[in-house]
MILUM-399753 format. One line per 3 residues: number of its first residue (from 1); their letters; for each residue x, y, z of C-alpha. Coordinates in steps of 0.2 Angstrom, whole numbers, padded with zeros to 4 digits. Last residue first. Layout:
<sites>
NUM	a	X:Y:Z  ...
</sites>
This chain:
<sites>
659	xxx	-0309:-0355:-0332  -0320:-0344:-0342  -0333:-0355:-0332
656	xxx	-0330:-0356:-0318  -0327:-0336:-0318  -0347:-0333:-0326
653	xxx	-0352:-0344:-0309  -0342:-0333:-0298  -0349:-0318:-0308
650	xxx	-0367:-0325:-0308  -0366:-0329:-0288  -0360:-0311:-0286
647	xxx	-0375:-0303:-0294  -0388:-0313:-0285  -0379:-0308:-0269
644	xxx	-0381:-0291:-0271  -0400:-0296:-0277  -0406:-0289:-0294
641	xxx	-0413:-0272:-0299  -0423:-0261:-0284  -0439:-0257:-0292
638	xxx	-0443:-0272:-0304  -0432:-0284:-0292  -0444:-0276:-0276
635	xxx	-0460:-0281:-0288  -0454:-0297:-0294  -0451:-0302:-0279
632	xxx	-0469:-0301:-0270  -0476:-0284:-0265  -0492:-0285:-0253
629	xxx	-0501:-0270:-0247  -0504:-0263:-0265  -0504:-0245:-0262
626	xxx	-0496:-0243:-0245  -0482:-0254:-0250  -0481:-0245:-0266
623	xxx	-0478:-0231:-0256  -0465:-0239:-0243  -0456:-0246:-0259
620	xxx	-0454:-0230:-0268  -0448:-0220:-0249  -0435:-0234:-0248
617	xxx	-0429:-0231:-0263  -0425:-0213:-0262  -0416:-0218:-0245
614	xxx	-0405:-0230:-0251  -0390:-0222:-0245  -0399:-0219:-0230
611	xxx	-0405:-0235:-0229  -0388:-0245:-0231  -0379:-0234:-0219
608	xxx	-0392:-0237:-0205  -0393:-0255:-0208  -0371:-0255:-0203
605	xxx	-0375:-0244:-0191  -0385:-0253:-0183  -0377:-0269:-0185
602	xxx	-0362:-0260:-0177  -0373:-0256:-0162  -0379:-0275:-0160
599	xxx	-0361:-0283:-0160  -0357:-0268:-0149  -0372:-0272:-0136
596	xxx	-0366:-0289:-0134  -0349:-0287:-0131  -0351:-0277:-0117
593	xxx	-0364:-0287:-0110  -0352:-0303:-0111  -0339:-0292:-0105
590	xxx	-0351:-0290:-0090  -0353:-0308:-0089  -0334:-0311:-0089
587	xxx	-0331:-0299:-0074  -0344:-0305:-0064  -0342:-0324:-0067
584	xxx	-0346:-0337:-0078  -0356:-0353:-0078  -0372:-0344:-0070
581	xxx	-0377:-0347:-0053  -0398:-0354:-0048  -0397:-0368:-0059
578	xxx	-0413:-0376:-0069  -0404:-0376:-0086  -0388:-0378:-0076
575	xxx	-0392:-0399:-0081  -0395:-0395:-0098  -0382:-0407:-0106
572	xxx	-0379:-0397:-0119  -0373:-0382:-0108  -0367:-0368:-0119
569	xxx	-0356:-0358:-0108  -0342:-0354:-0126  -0326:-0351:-0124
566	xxx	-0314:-0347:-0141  -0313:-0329:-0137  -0322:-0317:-0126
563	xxx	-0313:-0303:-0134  -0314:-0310:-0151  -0333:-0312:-0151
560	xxx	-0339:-0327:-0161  -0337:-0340:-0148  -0353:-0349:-0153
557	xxx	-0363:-0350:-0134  -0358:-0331:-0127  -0354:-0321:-0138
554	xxx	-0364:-0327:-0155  -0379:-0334:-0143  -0379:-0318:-0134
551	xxx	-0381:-0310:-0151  -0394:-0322:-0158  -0406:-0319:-0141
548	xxx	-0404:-0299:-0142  -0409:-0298:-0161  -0423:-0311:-0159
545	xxx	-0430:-0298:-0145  -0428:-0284:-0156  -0435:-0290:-0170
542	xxx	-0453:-0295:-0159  -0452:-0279:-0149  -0449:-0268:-0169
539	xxx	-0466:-0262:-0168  -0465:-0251:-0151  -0460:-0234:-0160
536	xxx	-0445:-0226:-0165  -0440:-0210:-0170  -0433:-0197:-0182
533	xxx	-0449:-0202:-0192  -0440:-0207:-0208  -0423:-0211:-0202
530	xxx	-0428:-0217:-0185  -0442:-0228:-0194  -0431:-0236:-0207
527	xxx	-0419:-0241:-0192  -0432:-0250:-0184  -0437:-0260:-0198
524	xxx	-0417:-0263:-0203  -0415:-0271:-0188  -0417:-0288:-0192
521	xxx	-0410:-0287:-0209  -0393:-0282:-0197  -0393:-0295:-0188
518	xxx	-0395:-0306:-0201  -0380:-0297:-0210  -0369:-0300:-0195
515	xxx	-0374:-0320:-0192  -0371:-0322:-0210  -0354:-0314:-0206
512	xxx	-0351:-0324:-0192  -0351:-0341:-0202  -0367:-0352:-0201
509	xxx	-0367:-0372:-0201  -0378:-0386:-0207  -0387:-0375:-0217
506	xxx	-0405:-0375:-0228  -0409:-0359:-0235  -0420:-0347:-0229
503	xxx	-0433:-0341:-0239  -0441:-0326:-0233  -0457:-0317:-0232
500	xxx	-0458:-0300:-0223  -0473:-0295:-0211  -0485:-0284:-0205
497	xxx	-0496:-0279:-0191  -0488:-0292:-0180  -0500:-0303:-0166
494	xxx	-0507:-0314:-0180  -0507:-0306:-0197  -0511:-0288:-0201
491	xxx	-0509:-0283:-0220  -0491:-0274:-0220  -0486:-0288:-0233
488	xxx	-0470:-0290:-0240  -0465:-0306:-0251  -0450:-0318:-0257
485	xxx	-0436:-0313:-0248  -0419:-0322:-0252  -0410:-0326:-0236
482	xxx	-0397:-0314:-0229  -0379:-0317:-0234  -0376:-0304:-0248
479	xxx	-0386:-0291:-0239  -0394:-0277:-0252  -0411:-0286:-0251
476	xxx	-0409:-0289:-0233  -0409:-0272:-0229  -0422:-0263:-0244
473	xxx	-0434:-0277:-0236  -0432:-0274:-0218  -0435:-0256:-0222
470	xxx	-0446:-0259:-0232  -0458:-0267:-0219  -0455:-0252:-0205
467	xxx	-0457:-0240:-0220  -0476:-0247:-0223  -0481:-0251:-0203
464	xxx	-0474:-0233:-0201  -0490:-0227:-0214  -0500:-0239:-0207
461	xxx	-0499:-0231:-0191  -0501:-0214:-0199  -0517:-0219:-0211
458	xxx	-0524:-0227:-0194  -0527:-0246:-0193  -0545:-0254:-0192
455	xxx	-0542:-0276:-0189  -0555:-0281:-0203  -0541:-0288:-0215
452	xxx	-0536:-0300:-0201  -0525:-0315:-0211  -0522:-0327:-0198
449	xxx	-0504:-0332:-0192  -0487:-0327:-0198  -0479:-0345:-0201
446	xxx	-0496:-0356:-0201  -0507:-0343:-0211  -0493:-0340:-0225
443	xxx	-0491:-0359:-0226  -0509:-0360:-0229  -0511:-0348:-0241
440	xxx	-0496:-0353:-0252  -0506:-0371:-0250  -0523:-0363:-0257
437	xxx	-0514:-0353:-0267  -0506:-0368:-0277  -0521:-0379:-0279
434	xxx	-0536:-0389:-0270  -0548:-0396:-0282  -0567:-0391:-0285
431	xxx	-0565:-0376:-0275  -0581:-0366:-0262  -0570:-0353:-0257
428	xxx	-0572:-0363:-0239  -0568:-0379:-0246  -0552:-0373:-0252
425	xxx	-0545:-0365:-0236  -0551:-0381:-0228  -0539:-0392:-0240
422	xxx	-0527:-0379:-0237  -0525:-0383:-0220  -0527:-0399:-0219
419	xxx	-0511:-0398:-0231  -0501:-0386:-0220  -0506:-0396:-0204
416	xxx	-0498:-0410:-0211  -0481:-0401:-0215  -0483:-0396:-0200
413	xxx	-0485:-0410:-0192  -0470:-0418:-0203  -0460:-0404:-0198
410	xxx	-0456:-0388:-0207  -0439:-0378:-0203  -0441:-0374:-0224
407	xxx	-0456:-0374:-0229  -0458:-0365:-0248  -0444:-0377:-0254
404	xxx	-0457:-0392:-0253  -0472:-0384:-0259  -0459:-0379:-0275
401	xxx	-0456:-0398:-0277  -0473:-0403:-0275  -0480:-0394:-0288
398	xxx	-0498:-0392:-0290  -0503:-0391:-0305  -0512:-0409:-0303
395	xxx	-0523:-0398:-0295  -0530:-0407:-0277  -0543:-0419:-0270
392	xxx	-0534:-0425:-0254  -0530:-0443:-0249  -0515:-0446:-0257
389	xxx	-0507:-0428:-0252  -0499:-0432:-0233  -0490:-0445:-0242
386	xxx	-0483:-0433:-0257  -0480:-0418:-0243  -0468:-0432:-0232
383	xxx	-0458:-0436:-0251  -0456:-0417:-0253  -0451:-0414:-0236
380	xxx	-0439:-0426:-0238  -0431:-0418:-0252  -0430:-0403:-0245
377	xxx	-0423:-0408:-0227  -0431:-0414:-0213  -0433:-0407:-0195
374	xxx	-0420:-0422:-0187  -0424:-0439:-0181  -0410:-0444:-0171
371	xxx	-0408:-0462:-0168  -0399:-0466:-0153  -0393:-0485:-0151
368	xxx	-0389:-0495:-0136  -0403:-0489:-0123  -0398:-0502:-0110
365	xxx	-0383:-0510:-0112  -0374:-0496:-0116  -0376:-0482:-0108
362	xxx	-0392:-0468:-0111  -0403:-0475:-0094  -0388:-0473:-0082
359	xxx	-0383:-0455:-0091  -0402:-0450:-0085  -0412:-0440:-0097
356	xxx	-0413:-0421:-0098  -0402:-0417:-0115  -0414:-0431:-0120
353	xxx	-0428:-0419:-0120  -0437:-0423:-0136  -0442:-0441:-0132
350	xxx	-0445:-0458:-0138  -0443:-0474:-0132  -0440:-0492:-0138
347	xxx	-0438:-0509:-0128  -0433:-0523:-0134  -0438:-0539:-0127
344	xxx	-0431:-0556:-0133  -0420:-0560:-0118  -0426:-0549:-0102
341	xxx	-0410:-0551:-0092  -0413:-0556:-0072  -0398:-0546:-0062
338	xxx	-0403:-0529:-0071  -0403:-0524:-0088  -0418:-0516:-0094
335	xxx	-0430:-0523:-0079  -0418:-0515:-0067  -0416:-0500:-0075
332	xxx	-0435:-0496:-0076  -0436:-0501:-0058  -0423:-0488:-0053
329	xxx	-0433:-0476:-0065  -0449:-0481:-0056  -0441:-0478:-0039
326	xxx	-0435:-0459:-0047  -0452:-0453:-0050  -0459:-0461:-0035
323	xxx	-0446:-0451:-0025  -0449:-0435:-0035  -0436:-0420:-0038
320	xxx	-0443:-0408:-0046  -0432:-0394:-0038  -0417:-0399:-0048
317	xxx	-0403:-0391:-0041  -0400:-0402:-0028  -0399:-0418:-0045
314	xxx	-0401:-0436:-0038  -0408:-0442:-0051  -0407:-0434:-0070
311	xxx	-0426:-0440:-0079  -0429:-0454:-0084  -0449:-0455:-0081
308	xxx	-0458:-0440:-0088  -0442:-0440:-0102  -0449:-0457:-0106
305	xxx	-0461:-0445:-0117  -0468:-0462:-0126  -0462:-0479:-0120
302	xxx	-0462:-0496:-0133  -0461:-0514:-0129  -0457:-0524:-0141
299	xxx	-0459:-0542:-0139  -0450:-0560:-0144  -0457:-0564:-0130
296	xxx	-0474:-0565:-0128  -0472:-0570:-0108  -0461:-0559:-0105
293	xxx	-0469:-0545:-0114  -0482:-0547:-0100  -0468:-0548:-0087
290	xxx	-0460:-0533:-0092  -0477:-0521:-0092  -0480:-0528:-0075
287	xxx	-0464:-0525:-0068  -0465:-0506:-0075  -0482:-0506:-0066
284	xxx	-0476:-0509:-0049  -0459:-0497:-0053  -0474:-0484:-0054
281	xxx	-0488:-0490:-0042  -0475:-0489:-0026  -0479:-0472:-0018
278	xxx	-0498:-0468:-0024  -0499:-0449:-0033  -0497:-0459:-0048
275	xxx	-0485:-0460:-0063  -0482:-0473:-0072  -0496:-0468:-0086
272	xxx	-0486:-0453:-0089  -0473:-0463:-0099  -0486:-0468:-0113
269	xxx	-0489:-0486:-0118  -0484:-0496:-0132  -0484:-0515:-0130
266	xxx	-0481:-0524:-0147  -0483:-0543:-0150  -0472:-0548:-0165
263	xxx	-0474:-0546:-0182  -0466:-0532:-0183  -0470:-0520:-0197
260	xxx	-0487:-0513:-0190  -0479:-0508:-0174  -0462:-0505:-0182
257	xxx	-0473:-0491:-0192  -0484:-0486:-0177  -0465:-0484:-0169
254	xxx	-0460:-0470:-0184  -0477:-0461:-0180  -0472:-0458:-0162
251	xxx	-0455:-0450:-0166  -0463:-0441:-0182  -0452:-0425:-0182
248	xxx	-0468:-0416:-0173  -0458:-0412:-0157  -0442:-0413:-0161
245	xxx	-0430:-0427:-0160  -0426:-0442:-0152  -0428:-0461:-0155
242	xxx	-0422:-0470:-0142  -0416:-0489:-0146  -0416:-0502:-0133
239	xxx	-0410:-0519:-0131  -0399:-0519:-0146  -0400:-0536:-0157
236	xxx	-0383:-0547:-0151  -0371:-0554:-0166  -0364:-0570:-0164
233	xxx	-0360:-0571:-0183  -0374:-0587:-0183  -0386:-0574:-0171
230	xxx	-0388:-0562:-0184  -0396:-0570:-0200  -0404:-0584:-0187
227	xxx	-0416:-0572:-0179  -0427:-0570:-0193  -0443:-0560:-0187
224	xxx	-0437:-0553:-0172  -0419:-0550:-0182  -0428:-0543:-0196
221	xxx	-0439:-0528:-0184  -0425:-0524:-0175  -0414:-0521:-0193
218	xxx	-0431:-0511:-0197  -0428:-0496:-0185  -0409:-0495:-0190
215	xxx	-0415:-0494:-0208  -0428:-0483:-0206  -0416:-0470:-0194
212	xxx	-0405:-0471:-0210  -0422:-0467:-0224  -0426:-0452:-0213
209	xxx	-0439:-0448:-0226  -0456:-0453:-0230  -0466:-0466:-0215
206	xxx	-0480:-0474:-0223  -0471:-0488:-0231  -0464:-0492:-0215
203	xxx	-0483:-0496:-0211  -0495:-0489:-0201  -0512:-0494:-0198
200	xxx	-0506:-0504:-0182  -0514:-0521:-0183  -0525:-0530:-0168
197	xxx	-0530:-0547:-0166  -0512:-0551:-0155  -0501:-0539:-0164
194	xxx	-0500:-0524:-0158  -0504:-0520:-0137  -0510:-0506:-0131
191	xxx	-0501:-0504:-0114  -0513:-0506:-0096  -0500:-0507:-0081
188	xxx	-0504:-0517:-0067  -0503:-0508:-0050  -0521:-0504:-0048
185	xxx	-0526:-0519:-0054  -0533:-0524:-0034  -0543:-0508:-0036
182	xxx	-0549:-0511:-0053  -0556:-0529:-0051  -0567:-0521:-0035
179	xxx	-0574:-0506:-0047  -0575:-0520:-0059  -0587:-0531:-0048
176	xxx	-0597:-0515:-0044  -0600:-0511:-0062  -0606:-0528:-0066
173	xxx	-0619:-0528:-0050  -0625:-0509:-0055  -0641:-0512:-0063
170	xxx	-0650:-0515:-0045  -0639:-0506:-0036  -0645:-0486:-0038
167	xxx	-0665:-0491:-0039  -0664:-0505:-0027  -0653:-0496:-0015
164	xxx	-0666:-0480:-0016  -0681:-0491:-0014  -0674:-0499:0003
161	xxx	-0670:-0486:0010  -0688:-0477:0005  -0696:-0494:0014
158	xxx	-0684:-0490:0030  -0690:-0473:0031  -0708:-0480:0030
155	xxx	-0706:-0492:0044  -0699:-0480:0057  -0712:-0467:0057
152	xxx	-0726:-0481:0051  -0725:-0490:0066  -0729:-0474:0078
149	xxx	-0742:-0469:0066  -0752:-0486:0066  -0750:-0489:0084
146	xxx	-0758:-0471:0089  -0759:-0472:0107  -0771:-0462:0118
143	xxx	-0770:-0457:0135  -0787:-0454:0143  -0796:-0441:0152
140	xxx	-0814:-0438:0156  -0825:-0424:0159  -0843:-0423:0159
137	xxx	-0855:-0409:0154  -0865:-0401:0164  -0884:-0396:0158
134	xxx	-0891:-0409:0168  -0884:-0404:0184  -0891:-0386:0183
131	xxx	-0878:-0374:0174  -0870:-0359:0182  -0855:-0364:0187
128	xxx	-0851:-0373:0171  -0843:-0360:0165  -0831:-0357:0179
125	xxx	-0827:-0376:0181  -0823:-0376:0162  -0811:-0362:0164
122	xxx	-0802:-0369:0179  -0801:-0384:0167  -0793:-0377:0155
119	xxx	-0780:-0369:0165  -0775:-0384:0173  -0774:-0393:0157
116	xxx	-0761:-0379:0148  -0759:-0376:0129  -0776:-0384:0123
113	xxx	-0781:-0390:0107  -0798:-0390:0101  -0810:-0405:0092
110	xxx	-0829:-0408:0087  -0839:-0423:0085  -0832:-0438:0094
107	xxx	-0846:-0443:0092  -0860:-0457:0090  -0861:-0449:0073
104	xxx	-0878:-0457:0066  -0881:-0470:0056  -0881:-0469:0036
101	xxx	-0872:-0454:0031  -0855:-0463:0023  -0852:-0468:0040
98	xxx	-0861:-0457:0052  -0873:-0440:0051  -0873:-0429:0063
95	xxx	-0856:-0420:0060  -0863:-0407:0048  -0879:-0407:0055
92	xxx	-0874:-0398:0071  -0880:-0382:0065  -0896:-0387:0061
89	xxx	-0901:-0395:0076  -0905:-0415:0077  -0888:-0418:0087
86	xxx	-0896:-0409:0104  -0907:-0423:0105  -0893:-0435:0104
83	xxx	-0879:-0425:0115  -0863:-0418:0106  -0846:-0428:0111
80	xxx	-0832:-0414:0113  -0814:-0421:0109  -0801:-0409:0121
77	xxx	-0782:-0409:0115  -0766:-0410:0123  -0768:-0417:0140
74	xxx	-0764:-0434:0133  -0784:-0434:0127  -0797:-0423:0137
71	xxx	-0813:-0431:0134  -0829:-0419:0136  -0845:-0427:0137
68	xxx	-0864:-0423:0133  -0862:-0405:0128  -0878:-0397:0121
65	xxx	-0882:-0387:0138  -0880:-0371:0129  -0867:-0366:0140
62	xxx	-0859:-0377:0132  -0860:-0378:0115  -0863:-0360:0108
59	xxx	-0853:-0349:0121  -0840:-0363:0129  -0837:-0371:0112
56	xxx	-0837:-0353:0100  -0824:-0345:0115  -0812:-0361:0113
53	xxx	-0812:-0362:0092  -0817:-0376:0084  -0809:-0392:0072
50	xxx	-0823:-0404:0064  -0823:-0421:0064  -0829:-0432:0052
47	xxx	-0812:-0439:0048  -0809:-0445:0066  -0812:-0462:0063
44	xxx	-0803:-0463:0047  -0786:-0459:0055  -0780:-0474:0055
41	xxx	-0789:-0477:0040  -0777:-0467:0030  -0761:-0473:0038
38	xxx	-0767:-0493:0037  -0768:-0485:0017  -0752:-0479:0016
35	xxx	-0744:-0493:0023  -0751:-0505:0012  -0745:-0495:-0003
32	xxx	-0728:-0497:0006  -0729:-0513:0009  -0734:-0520:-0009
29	xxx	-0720:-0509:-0016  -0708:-0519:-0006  -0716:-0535:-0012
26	xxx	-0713:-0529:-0029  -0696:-0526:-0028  -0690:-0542:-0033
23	xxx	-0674:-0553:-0029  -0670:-0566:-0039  -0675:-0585:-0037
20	xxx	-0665:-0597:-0048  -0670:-0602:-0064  -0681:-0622:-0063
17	xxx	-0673:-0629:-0077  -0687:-0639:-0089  -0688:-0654:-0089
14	xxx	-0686:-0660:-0105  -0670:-0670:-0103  -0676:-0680:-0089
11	xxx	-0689:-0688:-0098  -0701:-0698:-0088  -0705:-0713:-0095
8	xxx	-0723:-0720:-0087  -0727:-0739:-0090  -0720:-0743:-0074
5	xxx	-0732:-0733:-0065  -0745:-0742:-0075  -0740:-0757:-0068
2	xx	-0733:-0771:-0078  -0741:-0788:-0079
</sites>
């Protein structure tokens, strides 16, 4: 026969797990609300109490005879015990009574404080001196202790420890453990990587323009993807391509669009994160970022601003000179093409300071291809404006075409910026649809800067800001070279108090005649002045200054002055940006001086002689100026007939076609 015990089937499975004890801070709670109360009835005892004077004890108490015994406790303070008869008085009821009024008060019953025992207690002898026996009081001494108090001093700063580490620690376990993870990753580099889980949102499609860097860009892409294509022809992909160009040519953006075209892990990092104030972290982290494309391979690896990293080594006239600077360059080169080749990694940079790169990084082998990603031409800027347009609400009117030929020098942030811009401008006036003005706007406000109609100008001044504005009008307008001008304004803009509108056209290269006539639009402002006001005023700082940087470059850099002749101390390296002697000498600077001031002089002269035989017109100008404050080019063609140059393209093109 089974036993009940046997009958029993205990199932393991349902038991449930017992969870680990963790700590708790009630118990430390617990002891400090115990603690607080030992504290209170500690002092319980001597709650009933009462504190007295010296002179009111000896004159109401003692020589009263109403003093049984006097304790003197660790020489500090006197307890006076009240006799039982004498406690049935009135004016000892208030420390009669006992505990909660029951019993009486066997005493203590009242308390002082005494500085010096010996003479308290030659003043009790000379008060007592004349009481009979029974009338004295007795003295006694003892040397107290108070347990509870000398625990709870250390006990309760402990507690309040012990609180705080609970309070601040408590939720701060995980936090602690990455704090410790972190300082052993200190060295590791951290890249956002492409590819594994996460897209770039740009695409090629999303890049307009610069259809030959694309291609280059994309050939990296197609032999990641299908190696086969160029490795049967025993072709070799590049190990690293630089972009360069400008700031806002879309360096950045192009390697989002290789990002999201790959296919293949992408590592993309900045060159500032390289650098620390630790010796060693830099060429540690360079490592790191190789070995994690390494392990992915085929990877890209691309470097923002490598200029922070690569630059020129072992330069004395370079007073940046940084050790870990330079030991995460050698590392740099190492991992690019040292003794241990990286096959299937290709790296990428970008920069807008190559001129400041070091020549070990640029060879072959390492950064094999330079793509140079120029400020983009008409049509370019017209396909960059029709991506940067999808996502706004805008007039079908606009034309793109004439957006496109009314930013010349824009890049593809500014070209950006324009359209935010105007979509704001828009929003503000409260439009349906963004249109042409909107965008003229906004080109206006990014070339000259914002409109200030408030800004309080003086009839005089705005009468100098008028001629100073034709001037430069009447000038460029009668120059055959000088780029067409599309409006004047002497509304306040910016930091100038007027301004002219030009179109420049689009050049590769610029002869010294256009450099002559540009000089000489330049300073026709000033000019106008001196002929109008027989002087000149501070207006002309920001033409003057363009006009002294374009004819040092023309003597100096272009080899446009005949007595310097065909040198030019242009340094496209820049390494004697930073140098302490110039490339010349005495003599030749002073030449260059020289030659300078007359290229300016005859400039002058040349503005000079174009106003005053122009002057009637320059007065008509400078007073519709002052009546409509902005003039476009109907208005100067209206006054002053067509350009020069107008003019002399229709004869060449009337030649053609007799011809």
């Amino acid at each position: 026969m089974n036993s009940e015990k046997d009958n029993i089937n205990v199932n393991w499975n349902k038991i449930p797990e017992q969870k680990p004890r963790t700590f708790s801070g009630k118990w430390v709670y617990a002891l400090l609300i115990l603690g607080i109360t030992a504290l209170f009835f500690s002092n319980f005892g001597h709650s009933n109490m009462e504190e007295i004077t010296w002179p009111k004890f000896k004159t109401e108490m003692l020589l009263k005879g109403d003093v049984s015994r006097i304790d003197v406790v660790n020489k500090e303070s006197v307890e006076v015990y009240i006799k039982k008869d004498s406690l049935k008085k009135e004016k000892y009821k208030n420390v009669s009574s006992g505990l909660f009024g029951k019993t009486l008060n066997p005493g203590p019953h009242y308390y002082f404080t005494i500085g010096s025992l010996e003479v308290f207690e030659q003043q009790l002898e000379v008060a007592q001196a004349n009481l009979a026996d029974k009338d004295r009081a007795i003295i006694t001494y003892n040397k107290r202790e108070n347990w509870w108090s000398n625990i709870l001093s250390w006990v309760f700063p402990f507690v309040l420890v012990l609180l705080l580490w609970n309070f601040l620690f408590k939720g701060m376990g995980s936090s602690i453990g990455k704090m410790r993870s972190s300082l052993f990753d200190f060295g590791k580099s951290k890249p956002e990587e492409y590819g594994s889980g996460k897209l770039s949102p740009v695409t090629i499609k999303d890049v307009a323009g610069y259809e030959e860097a694309k291609t280059e860009v994309m050939e990296v892409v197609e032999f990641l993807k299908q190696p086969q294509h160029f490795t049967r022809l025993g072709a070799k992909i590049p190990k690293g391509i630089l972009l360069i160009g400008a700031p806002g040519t879309g360096k950045t953006h192009m390697a989002r669009a290789v990002a999201g075209e790959a296919g293949v892990p992408f590592f993309s990092l900045s060159g500032s994160e390289f650098i620390e104030m630790f010796v060693g972290v830099g060429a540690s982290r360079v490592r790191d970022l190789f070995n994690k494309a390494k392990e992915k391979v085929p990877s890209i690896i691309f470097i923002d601003e490598i200029d922070t990293i690569g630059r020129m080594r072992g330069k004395a006239i370079s007073i940046q000179t940084n050790d870990e600077r330079d030991s995460t360059l050698n590392q740099l080169l190492a991992e690019m093409d040292g003794f241990d080749p990286n096959a299937g990694v290709i790296v990428m940079a970008a920069t807008n300071r190559a001129d400041i790169l070091d020549p070990a990084l640029l060879r072959p082998g390492r950064f094999d291809r330079h793509i140079y990603l120029e400020l983009p031409n008409k049509q370019e800027r017209e396909a960059i404006f029709k991506v940067h347009l999808k996502p706004l609400l805008f007039d079908k009117k606009v034309n793109v075409e004439f957006l496109a030929s009314q930013t010349p020098g824009f890049s593809g942030a500014d070209i950006a910026n324009v359209c935010n811009e105007a979509a704001l401008i828009a929003a503000r006036s409260k439009k349906n649809a963004i249109d042409t003005e909107d965008f003229s706007k906004a080109i206006d406000r990014l070339v000259g800067g914002l409109e200030k109609k408030s800004t309080i100008i003086s009839l005089s001044e705005k009468k100098v800001i008028a001629y100073h504005e034709a001037g430069h009008a009447i000038t460029g307008w009668m120059l055959k070279h000088v780029d067409p001008l599309v409006k004047v304004s002497i509304i306040p803009r910016g930091k100038s108090l007027g301004g002219a509108w030009y179109l420049p056209e689009e050049r590769k290269i610029i002869t010294r005649s256009q450099f002559m006539d540009s000089l000489c639009m330049a300073l026709g402002g000033r000019t106008a002045e001196e002929i109008v006001f027989k002087e000149a005023s501070s207006g002309a700082l920001d033409d003057l200054e363009k006009v002294t940087k374009l004819a040092y470059t023309m003597v100096a850099n272009l080899g446009l002055s005949e007595k310097i002749g065909c040198i030019s101390f242009y340094d496209s390296t820049g390494v004697s940006e930073n140098g302490f002697q110039k490339p010349f000498s005495e003599a030749t600077g002073q030449l260059i001086d020289v030659e300078v001031r007359r290229i300016v002089e005859e400039a002058h002269e040349n503005a000079r002689n174009i106003l005053t035989q122009h002057r009637d017109k320059l007065d008509q100008l400078a007073e519709l100026l002052l009546e409509k404050e902005v003039i476009y080019k109907e208005d100067l063609e209206a006054l002053l007939g067509k350009r020069v140059k107008e003019i002399t393209e229709s004869k060449n093109h009337q030649l053609l076609l007799t011809e």
